[in-house]
N, C-alpha and C positions, 0 to 999 in steps of 0.2 A: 489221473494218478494222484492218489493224496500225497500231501509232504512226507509221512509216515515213509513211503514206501521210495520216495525220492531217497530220502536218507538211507534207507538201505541200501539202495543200489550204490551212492555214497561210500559206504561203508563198504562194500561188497569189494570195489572198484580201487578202493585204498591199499586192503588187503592184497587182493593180486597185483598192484600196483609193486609193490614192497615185497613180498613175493619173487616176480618177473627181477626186480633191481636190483635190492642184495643177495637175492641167490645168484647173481648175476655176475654179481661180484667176489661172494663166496668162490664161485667157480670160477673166476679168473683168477684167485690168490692164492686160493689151496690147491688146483690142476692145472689152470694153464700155464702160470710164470715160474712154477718150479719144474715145470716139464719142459718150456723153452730154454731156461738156464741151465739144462743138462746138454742142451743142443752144442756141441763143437764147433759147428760153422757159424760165425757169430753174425755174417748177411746174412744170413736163412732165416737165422733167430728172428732177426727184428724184422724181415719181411713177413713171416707168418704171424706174428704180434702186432704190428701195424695193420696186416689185413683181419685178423680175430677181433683185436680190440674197435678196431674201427669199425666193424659191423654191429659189436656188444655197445660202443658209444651211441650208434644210434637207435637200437631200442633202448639203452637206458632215458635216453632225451625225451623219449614218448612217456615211458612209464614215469620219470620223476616229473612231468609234467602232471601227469591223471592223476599223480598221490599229492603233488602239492593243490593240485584244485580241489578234490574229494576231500583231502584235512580241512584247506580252507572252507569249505562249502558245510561238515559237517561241525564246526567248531562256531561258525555264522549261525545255522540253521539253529543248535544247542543251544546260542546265546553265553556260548563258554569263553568269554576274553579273562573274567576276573578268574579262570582256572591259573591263569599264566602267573597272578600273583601269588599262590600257595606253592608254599616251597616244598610240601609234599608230594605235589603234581609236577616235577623238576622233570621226569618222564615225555612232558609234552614240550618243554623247551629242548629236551636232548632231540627228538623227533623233526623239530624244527631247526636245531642247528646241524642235526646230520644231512638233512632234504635241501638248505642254504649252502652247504659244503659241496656236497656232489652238483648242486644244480649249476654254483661257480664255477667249478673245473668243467664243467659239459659243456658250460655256454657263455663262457668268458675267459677263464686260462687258456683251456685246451687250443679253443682256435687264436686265440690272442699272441700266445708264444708257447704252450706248454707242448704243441704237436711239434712243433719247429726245434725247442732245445731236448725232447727229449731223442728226437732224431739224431742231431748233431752230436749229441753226447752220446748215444750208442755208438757211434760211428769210430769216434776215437776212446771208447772205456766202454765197451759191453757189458763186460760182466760186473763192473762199479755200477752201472745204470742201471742193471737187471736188479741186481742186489739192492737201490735204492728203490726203485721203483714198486719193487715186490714188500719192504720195509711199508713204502707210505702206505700201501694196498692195506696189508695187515693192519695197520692204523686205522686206517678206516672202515675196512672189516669189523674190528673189534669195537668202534664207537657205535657202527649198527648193528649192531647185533648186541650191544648191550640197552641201546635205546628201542631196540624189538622188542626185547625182553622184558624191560621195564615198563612199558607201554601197554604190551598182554597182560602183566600183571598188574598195572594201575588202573587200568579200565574195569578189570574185575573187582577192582574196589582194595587189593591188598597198597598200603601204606609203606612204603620202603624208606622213609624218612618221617617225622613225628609229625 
């Protein structure tokens, strides 16, 4: 297999990486936590949410793992470090501080403390918790999915800054 064709798959593998994780996440902030937070019984909520998310936590641990080796591998292979310094390529630092974010909370808050308080804080403020929880969601939602965007459109060569 030439390197040519390594970097695609590379790339192929990034793609559906990112794919698989922010849709992943798309669909737990736009369907499944505004559809738990209409839930009335507020044990129900968070066991059905504990068990969705916990299954969604652990494919996203696979995929943010494929897409940070596939970025790292194809950014190696390219020879692209000094891209990092052009501040019109700001695209592939958003890229890497969104895959740093989520890779924290999957494999260092979450088990750390972040599964333990946000259990405890369901327990006595449900609907505070749901309502924050679905807030940071959105937050992060919106930084990938702005860092998708920029990224499709910085590879194709459009310049979004001078």
């Amino acid at each position: 297999m030439t390197s040519y064709e390594v970097f695609v798959i590379a790339r192929a593998l990034h793609v559906l990486g990112v794919v698989m994780w922010i849709g992943g996440v798309a669909f737990v902030t736009t369907v499944l936590i505004p559809s738990l937070r209409r839930m009335p019984d507020a044990d129900k909520r968070l066991e059905l949410f504990e068990k969705l998310e916990g299954r969604f936590s652990f494919q996203a641990k696979i995929v943010t793992v494929i897409t940070g080796a596939s970025g790292f591998y194809m950014v190696h292979h390219l020879d692209g470090w000094a891209r990092f310094k052009e501040p019109a390529l700001w695209w592939m630092h958003a890229m890497v501080l969104v895959w740093v974010m989520f890779t924290l909370v999957l494999f260092v808050l979450e088990p750390l403390f972040l599964h333990r308080w946000f259990h405890e804080r369901a327990k006595r403020d449900p609907d505070g918790t749901f309502r924050l929880v679905h807030r940071m969601h959105v937050i992060l939602l919106t930084l990938s999915l702005i860092a998708v965007a920029a990224a499709v459109a910085g590879v194709r060569g459009l310049r979004l800054l001078p």
